[in-house]
CHARMM internal coordinates of N, CA and C (Angstrom, degrees):
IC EDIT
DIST 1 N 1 CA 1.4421
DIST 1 CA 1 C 1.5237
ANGL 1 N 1 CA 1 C 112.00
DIST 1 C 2 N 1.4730
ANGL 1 CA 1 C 2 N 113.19
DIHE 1 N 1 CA 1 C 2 N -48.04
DIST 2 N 2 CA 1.0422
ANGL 1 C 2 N 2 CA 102.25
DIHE 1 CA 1 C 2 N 2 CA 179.50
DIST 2 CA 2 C 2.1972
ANGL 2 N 2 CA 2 C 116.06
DIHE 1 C 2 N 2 CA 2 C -64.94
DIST 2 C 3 N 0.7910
ANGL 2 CA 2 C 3 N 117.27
DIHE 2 N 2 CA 2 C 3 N -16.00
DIST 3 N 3 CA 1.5615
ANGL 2 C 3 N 3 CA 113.60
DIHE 2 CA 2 C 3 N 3 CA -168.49
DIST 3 CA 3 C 1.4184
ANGL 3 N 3 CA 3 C 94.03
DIHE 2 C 3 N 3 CA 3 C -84.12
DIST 3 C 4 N 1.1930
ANGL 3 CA 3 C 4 N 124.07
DIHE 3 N 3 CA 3 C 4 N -12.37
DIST 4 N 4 CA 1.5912
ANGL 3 C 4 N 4 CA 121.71
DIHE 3 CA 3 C 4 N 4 CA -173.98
DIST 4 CA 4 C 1.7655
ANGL 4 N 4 CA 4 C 95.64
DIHE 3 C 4 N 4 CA 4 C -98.97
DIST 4 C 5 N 1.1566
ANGL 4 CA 4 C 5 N 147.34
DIHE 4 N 4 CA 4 C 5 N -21.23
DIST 5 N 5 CA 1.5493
ANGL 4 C 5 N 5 CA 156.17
DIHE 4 CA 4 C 5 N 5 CA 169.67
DIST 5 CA 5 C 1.4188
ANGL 5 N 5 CA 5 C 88.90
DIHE 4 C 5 N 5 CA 5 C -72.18
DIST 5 C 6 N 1.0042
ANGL 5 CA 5 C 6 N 153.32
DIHE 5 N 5 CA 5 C 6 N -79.60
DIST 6 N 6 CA 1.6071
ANGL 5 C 6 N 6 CA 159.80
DIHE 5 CA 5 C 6 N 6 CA -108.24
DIST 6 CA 6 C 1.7613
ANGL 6 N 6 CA 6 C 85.82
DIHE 5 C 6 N 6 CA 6 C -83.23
DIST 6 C 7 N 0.8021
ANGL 6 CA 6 C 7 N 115.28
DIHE 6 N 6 CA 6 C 7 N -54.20
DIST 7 N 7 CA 2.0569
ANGL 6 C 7 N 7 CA 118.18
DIHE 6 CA 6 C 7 N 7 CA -172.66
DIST 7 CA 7 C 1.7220
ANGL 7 N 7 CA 7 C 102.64
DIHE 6 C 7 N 7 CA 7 C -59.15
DIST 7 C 8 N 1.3769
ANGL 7 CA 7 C 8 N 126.13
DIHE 7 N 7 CA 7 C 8 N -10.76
DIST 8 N 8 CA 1.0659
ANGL 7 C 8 N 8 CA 112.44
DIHE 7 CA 7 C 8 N 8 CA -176.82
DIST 8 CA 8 C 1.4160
ANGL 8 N 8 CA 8 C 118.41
DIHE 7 C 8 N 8 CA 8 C -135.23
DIST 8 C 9 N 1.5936
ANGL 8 CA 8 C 9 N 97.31
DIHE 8 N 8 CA 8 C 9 N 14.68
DIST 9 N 9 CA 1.5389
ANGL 8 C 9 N 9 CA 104.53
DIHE 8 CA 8 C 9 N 9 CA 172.03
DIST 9 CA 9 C 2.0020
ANGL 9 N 9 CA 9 C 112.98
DIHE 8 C 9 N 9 CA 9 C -97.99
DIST 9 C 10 N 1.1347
ANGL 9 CA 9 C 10 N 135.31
DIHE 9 N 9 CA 9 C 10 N 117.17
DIST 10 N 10 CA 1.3278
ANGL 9 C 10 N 10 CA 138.72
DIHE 9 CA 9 C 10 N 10 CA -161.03
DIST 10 CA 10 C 1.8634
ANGL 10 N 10 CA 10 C 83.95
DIHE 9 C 10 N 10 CA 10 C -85.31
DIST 10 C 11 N 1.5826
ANGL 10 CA 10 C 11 N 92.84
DIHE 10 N 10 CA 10 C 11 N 161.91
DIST 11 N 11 CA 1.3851
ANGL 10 C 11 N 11 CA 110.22
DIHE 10 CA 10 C 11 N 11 CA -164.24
DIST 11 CA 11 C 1.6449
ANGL 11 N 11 CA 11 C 91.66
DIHE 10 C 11 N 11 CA 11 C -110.56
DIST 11 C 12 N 1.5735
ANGL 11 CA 11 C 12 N 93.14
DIHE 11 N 11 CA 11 C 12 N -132.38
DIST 12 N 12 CA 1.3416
ANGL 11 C 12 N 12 CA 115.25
DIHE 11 CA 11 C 12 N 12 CA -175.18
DIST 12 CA 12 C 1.8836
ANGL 12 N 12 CA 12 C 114.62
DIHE 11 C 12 N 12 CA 12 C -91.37
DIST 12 C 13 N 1.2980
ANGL 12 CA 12 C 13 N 127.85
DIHE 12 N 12 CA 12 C 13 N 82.30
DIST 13 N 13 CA 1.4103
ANGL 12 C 13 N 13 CA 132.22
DIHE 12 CA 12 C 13 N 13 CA -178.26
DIST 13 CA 13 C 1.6991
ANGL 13 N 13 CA 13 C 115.02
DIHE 12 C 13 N 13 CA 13 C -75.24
DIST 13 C 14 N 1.4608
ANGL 13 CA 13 C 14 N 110.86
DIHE 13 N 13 CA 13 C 14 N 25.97
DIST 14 N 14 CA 1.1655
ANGL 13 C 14 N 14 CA 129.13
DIHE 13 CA 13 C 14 N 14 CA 159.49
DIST 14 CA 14 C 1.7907
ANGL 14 N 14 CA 14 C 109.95
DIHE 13 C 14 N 14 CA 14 C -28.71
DIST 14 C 15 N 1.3481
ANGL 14 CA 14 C 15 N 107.44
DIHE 14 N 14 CA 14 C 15 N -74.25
DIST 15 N 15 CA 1.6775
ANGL 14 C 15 N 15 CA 140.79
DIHE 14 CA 14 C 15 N 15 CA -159.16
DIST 15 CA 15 C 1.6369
ANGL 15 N 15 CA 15 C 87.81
DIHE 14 C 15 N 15 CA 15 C -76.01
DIST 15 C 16 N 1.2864
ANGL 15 CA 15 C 16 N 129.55
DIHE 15 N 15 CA 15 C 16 N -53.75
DIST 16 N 16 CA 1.4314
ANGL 15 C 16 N 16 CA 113.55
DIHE 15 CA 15 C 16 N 16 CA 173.08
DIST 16 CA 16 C 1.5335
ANGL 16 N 16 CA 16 C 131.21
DIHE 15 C 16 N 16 CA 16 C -66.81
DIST 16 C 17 N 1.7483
ANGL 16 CA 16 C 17 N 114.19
DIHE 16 N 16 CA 16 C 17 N -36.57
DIST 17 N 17 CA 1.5131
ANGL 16 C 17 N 17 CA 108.15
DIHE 16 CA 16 C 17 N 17 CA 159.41
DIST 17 CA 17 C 1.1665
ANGL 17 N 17 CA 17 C 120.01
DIHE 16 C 17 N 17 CA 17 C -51.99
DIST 17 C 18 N 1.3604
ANGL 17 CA 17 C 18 N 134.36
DIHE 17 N 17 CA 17 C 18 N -31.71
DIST 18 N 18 CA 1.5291
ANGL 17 C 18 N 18 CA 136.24
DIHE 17 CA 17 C 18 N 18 CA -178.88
DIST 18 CA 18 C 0.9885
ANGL 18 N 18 CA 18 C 134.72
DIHE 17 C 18 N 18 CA 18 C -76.26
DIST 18 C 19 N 1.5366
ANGL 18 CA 18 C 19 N 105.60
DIHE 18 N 18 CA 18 C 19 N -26.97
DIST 19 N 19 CA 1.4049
ANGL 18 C 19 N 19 CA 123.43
DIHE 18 CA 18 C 19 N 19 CA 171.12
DIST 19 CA 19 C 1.8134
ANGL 19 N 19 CA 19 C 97.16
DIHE 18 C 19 N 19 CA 19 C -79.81
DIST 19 C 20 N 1.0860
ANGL 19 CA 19 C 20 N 112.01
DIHE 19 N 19 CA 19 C 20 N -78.07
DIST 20 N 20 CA 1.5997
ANGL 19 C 20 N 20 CA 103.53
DIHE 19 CA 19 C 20 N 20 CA -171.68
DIST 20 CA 20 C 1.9922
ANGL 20 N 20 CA 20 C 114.60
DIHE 19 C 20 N 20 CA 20 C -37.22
DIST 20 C 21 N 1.3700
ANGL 20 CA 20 C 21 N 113.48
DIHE 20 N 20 CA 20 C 21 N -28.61
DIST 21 N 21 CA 1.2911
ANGL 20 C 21 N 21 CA 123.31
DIHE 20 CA 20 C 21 N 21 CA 142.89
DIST 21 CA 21 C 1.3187
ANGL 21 N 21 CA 21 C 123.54
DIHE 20 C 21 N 21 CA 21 C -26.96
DIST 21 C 22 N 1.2811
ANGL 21 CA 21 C 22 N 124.47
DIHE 21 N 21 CA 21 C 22 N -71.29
DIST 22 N 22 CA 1.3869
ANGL 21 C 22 N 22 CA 155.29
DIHE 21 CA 21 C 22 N 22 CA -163.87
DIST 22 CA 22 C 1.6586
ANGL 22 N 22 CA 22 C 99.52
DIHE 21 C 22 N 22 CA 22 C -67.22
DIST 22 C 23 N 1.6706
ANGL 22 CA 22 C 23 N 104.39
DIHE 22 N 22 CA 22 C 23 N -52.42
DIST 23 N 23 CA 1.6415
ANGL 22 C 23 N 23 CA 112.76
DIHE 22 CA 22 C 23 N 23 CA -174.83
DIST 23 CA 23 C 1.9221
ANGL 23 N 23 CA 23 C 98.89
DIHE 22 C 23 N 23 CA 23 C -62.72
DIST 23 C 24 N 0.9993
ANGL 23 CA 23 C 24 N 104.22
DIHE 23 N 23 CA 23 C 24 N -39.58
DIST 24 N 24 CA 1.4397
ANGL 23 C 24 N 24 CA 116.61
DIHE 23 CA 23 C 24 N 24 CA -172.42
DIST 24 CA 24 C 1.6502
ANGL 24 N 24 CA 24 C 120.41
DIHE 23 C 24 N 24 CA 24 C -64.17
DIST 24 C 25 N 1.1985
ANGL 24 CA 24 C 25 N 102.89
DIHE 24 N 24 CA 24 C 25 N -59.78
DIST 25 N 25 CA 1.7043
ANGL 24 C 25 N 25 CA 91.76
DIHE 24 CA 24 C 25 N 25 CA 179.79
DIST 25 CA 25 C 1.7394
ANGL 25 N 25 CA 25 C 102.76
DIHE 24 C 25 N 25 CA 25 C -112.24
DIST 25 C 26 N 0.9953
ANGL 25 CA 25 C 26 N 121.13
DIHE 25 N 25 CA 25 C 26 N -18.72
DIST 26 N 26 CA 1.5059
ANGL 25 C 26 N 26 CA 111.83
DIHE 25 CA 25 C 26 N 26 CA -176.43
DIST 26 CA 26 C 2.0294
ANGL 26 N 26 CA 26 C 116.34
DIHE 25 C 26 N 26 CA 26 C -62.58
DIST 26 C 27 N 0.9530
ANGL 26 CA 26 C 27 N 134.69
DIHE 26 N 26 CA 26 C 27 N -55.50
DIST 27 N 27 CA 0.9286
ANGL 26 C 27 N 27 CA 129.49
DIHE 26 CA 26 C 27 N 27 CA -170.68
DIST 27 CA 27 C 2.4075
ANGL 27 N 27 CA 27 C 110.14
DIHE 26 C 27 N 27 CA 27 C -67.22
DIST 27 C 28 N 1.2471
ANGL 27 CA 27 C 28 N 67.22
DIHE 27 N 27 CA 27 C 28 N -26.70
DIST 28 N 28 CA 1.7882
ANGL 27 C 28 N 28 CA 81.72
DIHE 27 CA 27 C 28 N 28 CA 157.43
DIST 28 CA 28 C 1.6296
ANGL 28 N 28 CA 28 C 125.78
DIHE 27 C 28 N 28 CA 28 C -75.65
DIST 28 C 29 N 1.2128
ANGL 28 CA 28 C 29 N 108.16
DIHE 28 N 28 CA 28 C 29 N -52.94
DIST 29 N 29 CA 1.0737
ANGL 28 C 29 N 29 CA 133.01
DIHE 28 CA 28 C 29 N 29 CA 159.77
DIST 29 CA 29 C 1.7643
ANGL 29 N 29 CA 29 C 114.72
DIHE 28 C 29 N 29 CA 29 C -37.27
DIST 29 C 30 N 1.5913
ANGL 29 CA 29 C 30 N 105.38
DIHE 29 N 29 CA 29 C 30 N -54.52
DIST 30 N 30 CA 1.6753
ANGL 29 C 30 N 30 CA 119.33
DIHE 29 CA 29 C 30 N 30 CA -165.05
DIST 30 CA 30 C 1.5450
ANGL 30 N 30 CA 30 C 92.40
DIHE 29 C 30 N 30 CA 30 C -73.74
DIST 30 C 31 N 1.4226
ANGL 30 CA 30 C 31 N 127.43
DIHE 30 N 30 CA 30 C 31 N -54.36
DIST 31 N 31 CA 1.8576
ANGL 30 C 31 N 31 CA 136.55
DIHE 30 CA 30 C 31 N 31 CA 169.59
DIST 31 CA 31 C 1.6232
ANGL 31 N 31 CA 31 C 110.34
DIHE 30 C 31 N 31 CA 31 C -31.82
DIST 31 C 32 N 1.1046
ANGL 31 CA 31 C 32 N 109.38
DIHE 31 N 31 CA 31 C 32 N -68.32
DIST 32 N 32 CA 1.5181
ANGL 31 C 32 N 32 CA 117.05
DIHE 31 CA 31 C 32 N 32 CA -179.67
DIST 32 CA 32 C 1.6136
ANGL 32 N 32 CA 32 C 132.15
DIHE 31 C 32 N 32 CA 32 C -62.99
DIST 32 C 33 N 1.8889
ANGL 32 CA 32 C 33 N 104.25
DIHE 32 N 32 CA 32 C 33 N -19.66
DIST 33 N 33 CA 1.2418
ANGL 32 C 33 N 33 CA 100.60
DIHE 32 CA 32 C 33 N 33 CA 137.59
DIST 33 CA 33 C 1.5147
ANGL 33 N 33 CA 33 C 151.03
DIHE 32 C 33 N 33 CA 33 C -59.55
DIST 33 C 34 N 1.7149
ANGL 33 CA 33 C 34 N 93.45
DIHE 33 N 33 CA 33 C 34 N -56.76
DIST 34 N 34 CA 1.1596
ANGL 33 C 34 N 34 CA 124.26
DIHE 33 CA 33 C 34 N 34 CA 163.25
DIST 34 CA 34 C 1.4587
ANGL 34 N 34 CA 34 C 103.09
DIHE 33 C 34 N 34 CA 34 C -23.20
DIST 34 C 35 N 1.5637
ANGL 34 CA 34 C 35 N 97.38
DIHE 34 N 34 CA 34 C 35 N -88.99
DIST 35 N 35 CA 1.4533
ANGL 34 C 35 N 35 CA 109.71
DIHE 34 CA 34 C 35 N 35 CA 164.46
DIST 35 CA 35 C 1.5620
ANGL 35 N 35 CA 35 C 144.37
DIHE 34 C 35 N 35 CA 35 C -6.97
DIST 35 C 36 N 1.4842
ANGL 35 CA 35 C 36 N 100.42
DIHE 35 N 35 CA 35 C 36 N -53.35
DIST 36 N 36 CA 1.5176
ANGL 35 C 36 N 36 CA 114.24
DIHE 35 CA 35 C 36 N 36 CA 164.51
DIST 36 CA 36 C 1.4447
ANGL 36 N 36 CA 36 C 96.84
DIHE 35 C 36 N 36 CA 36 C -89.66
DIST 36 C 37 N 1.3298
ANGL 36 CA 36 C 37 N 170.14
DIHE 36 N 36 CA 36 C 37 N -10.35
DIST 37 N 37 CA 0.8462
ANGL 36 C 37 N 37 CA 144.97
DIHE 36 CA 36 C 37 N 37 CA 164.14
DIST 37 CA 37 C 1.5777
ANGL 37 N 37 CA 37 C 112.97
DIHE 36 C 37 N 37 CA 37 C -73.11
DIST 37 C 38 N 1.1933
ANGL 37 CA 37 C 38 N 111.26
DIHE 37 N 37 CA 37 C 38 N -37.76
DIST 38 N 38 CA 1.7181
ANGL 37 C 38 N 38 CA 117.98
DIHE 37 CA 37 C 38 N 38 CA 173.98
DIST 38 CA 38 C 1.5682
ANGL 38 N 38 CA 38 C 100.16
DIHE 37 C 38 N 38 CA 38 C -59.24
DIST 38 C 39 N 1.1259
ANGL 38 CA 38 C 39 N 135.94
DIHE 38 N 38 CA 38 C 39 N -38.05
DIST 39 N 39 CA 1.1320
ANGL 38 C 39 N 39 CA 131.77
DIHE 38 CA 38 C 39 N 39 CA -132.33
DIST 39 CA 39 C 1.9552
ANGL 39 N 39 CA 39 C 88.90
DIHE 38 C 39 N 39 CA 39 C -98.84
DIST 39 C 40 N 1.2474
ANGL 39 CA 39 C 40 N 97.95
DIHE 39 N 39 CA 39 C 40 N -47.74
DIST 40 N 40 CA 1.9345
ANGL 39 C 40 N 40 CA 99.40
DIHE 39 CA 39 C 40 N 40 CA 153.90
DIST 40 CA 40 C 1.2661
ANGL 40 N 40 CA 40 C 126.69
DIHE 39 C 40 N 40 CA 40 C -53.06
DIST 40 C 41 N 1.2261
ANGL 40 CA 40 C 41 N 122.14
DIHE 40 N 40 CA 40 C 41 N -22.87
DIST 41 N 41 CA 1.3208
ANGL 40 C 41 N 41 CA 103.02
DIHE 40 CA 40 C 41 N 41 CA -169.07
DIST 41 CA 41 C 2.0942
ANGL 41 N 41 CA 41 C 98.69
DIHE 40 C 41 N 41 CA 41 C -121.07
DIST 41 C 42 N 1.4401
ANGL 41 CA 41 C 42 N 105.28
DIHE 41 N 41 CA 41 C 42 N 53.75
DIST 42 N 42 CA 0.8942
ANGL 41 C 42 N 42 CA 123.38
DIHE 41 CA 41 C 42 N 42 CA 170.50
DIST 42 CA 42 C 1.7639
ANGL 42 N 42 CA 42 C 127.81
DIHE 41 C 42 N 42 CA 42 C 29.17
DIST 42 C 43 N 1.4652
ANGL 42 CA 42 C 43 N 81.21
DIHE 42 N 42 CA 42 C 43 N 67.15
DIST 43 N 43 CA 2.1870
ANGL 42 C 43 N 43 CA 108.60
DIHE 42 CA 42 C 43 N 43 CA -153.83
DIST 43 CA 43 C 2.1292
ANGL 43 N 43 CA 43 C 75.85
DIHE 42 C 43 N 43 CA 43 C -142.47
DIST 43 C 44 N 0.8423
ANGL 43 CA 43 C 44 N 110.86
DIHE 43 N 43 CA 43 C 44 N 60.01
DIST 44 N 44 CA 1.3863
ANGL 43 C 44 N 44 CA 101.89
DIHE 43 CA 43 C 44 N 44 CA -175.60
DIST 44 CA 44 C 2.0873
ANGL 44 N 44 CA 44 C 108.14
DIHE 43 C 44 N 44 CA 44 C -77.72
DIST 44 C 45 N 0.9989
ANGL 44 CA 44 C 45 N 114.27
DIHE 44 N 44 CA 44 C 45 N -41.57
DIST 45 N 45 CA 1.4982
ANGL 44 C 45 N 45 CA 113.80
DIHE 44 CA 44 C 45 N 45 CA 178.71
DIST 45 CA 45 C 1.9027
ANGL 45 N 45 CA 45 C 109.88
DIHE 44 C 45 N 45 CA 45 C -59.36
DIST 45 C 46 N 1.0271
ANGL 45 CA 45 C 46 N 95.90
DIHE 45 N 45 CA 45 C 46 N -21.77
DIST 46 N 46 CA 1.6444
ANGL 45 C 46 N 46 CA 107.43
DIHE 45 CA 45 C 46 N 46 CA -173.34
DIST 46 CA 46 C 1.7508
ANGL 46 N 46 CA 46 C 93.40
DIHE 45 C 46 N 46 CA 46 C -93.72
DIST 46 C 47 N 1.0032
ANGL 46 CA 46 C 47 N 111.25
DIHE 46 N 46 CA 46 C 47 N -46.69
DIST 47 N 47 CA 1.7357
ANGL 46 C 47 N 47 CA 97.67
DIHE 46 CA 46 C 47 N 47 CA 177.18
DIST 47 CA 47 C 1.1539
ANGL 47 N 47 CA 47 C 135.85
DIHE 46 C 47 N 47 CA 47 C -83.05
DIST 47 C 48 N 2.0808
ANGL 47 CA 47 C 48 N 99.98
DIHE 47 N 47 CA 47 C 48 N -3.97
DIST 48 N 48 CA 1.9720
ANGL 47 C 48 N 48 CA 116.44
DIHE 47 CA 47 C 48 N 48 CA 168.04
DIST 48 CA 48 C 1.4553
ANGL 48 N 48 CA 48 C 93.58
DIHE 47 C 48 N 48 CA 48 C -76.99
DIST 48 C 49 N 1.7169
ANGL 48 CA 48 C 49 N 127.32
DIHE 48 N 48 CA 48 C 49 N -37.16
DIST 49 N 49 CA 1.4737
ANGL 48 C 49 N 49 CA 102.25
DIHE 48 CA 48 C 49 N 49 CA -161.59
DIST 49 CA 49 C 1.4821
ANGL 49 N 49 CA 49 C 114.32
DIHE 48 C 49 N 49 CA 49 C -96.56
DIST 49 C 50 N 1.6592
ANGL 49 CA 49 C 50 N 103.48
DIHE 49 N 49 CA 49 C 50 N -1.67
DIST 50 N 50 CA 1.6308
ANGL 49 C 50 N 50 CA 111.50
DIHE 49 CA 49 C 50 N 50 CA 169.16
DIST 50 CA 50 C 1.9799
ANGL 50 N 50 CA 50 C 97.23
DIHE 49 C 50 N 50 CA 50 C -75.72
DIST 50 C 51 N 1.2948
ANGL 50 CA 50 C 51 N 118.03
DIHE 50 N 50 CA 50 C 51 N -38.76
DIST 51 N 51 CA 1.3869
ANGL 50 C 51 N 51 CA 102.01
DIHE 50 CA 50 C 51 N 51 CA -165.80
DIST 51 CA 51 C 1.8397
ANGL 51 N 51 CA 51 C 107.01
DIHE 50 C 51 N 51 CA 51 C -76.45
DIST 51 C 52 N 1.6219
ANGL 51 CA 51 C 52 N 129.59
DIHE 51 N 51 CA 51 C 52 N -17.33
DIST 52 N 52 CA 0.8410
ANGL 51 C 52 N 52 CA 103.40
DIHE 51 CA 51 C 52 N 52 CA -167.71
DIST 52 CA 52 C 2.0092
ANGL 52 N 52 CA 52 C 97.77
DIHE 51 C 52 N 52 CA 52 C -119.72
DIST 52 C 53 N 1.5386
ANGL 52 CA 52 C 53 N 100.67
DIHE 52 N 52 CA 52 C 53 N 27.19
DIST 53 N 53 CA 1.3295
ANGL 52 C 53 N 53 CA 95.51
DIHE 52 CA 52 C 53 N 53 CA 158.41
DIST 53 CA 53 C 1.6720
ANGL 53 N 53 CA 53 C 102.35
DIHE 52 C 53 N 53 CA 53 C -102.64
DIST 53 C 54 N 1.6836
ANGL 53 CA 53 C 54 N 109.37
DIHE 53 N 53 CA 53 C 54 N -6.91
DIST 54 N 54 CA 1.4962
ANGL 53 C 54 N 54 CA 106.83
DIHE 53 CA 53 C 54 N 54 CA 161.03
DIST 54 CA 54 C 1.4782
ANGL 54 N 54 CA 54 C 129.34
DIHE 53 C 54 N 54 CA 54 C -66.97
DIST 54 C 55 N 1.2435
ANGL 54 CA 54 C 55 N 99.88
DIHE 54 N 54 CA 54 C 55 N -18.77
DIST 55 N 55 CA 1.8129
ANGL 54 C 55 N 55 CA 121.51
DIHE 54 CA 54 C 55 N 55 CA -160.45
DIST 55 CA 55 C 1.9550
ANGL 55 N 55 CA 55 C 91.65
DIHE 54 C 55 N 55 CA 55 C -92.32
DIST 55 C 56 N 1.0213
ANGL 55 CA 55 C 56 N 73.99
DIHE 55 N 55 CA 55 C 56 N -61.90
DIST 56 N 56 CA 2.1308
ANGL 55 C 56 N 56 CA 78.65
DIHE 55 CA 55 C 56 N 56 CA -175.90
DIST 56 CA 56 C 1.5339
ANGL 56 N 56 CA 56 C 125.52
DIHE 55 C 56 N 56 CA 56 C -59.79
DIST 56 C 57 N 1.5863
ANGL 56 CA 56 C 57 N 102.43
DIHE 56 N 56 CA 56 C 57 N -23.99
DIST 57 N 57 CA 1.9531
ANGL 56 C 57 N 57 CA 116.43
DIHE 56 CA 56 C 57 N 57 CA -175.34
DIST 57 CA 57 C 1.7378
ANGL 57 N 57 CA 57 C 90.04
DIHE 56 C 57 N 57 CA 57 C -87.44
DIST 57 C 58 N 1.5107
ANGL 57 CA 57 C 58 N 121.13
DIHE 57 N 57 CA 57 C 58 N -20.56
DIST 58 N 58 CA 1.7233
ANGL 57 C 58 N 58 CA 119.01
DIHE 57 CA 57 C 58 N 58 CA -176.92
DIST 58 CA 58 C 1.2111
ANGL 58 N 58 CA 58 C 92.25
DIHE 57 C 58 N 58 CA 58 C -62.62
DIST 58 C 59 N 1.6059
ANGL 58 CA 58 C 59 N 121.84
DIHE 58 N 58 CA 58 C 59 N -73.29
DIST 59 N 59 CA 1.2410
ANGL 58 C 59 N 59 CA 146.14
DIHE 58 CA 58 C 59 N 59 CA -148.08
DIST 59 CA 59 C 1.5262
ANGL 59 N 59 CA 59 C 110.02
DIHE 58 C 59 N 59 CA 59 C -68.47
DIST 59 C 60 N 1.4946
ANGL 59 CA 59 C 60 N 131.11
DIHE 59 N 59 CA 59 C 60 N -34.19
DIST 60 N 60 CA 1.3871
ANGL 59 C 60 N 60 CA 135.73
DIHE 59 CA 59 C 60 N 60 CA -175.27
DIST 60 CA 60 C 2.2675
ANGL 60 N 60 CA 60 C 87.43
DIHE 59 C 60 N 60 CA 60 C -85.57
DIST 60 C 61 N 1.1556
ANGL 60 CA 60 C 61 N 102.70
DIHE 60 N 60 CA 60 C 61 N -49.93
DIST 61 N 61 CA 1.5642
ANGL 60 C 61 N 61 CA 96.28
DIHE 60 CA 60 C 61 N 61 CA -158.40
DIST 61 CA 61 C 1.7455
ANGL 61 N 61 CA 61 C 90.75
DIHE 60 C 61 N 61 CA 61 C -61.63
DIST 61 C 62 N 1.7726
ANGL 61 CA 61 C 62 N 107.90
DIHE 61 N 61 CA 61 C 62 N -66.71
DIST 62 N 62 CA 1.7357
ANGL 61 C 62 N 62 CA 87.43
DIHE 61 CA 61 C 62 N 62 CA 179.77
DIST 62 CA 62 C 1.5904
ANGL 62 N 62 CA 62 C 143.12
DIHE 61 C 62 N 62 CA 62 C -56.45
DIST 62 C 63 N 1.5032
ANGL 62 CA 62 C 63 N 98.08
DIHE 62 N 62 CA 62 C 63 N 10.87
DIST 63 N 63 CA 1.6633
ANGL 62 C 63 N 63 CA 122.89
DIHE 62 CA 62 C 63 N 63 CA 160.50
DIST 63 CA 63 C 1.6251
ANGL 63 N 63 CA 63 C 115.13
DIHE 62 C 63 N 63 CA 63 C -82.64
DIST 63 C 64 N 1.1687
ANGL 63 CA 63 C 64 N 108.67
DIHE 63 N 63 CA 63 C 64 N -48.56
DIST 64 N 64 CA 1.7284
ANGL 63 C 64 N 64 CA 120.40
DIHE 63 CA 63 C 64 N 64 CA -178.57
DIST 64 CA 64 C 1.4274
ANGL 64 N 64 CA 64 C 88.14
DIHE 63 C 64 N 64 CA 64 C -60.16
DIST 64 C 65 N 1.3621
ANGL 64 CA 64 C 65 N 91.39
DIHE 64 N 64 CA 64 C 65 N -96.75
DIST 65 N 65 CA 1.9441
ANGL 64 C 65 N 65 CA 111.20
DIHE 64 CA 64 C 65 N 65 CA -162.99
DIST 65 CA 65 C 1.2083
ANGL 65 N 65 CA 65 C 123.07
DIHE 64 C 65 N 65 CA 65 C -38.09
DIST 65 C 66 N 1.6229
ANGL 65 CA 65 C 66 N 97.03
DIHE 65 N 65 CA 65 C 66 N -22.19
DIST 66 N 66 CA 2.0425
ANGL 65 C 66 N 66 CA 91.53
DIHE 65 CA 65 C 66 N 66 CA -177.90
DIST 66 CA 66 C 1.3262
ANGL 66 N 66 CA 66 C 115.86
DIHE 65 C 66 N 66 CA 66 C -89.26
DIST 66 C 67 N 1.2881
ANGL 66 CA 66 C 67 N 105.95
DIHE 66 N 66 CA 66 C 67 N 0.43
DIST 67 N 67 CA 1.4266
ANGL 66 C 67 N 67 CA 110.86
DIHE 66 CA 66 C 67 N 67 CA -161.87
DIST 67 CA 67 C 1.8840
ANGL 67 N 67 CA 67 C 87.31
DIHE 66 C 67 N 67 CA 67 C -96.29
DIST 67 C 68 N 1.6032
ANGL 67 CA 67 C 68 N 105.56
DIHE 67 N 67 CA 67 C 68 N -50.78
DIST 68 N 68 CA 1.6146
ANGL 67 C 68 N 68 CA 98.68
DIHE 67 CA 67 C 68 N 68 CA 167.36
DIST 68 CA 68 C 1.4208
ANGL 68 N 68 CA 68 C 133.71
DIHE 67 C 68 N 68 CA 68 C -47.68
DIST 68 C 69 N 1.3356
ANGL 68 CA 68 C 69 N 115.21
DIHE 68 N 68 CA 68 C 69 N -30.77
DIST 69 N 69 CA 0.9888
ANGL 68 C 69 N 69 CA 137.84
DIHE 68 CA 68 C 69 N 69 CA -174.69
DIST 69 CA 69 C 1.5773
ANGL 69 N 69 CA 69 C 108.26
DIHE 68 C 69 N 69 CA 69 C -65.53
DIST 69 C 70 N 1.5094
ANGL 69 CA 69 C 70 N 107.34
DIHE 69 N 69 CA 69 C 70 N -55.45
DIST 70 N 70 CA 1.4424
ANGL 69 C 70 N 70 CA 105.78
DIHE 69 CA 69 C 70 N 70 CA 164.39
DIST 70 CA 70 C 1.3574
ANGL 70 N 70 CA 70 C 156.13
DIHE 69 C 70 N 70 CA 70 C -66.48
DIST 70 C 71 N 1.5944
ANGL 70 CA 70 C 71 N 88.14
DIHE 70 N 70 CA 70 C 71 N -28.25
DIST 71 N 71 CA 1.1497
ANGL 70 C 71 N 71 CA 104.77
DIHE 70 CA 70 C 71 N 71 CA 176.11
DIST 71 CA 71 C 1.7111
ANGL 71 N 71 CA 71 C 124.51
DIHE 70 C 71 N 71 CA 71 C 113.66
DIST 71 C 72 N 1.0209
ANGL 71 CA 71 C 72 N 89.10
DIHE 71 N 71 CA 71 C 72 N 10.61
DIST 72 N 72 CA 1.5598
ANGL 71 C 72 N 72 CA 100.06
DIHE 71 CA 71 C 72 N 72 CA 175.45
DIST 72 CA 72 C 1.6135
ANGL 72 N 72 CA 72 C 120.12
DIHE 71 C 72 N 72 CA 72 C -62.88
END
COOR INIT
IC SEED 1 N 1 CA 1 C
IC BUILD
């Protein structure tokens, strides 16, 4: 009995909150550098549409993931 329980007991989802973390603000995160770095080196139209494809990948991912996150 017990070896048939063990497949349906969840462990430690440490490594998966972090990653869906990671999916969540990092690639936003990587844009908005980008972004300010364009935006220094006087490429400014290229670093408004790096900052607000940073602004929109926040807002769509903390729509996806938060909703996973909760449980919806």
């Amino acid at each position: 009995m017990k070896i048939r329980n063990l497949f349906f007991e969840v462990g430690n989802l440490d490594g998966l909150f972090a990653f869906i973390l990671f999916i969540m603000f990092g690639p936003a995160l990587l844009f908005f550098i980008i972004g300010i770095i364009l935006m220094s080196q006087q490429k400014k139209k290229a670093g408004k549409i790096f900052m607000i494809l940073a602004g929109i990948y926040l807002l769509i991912s903390l729509g996806v993931c938060g909703t996973m996150m909760v449980g919806l």
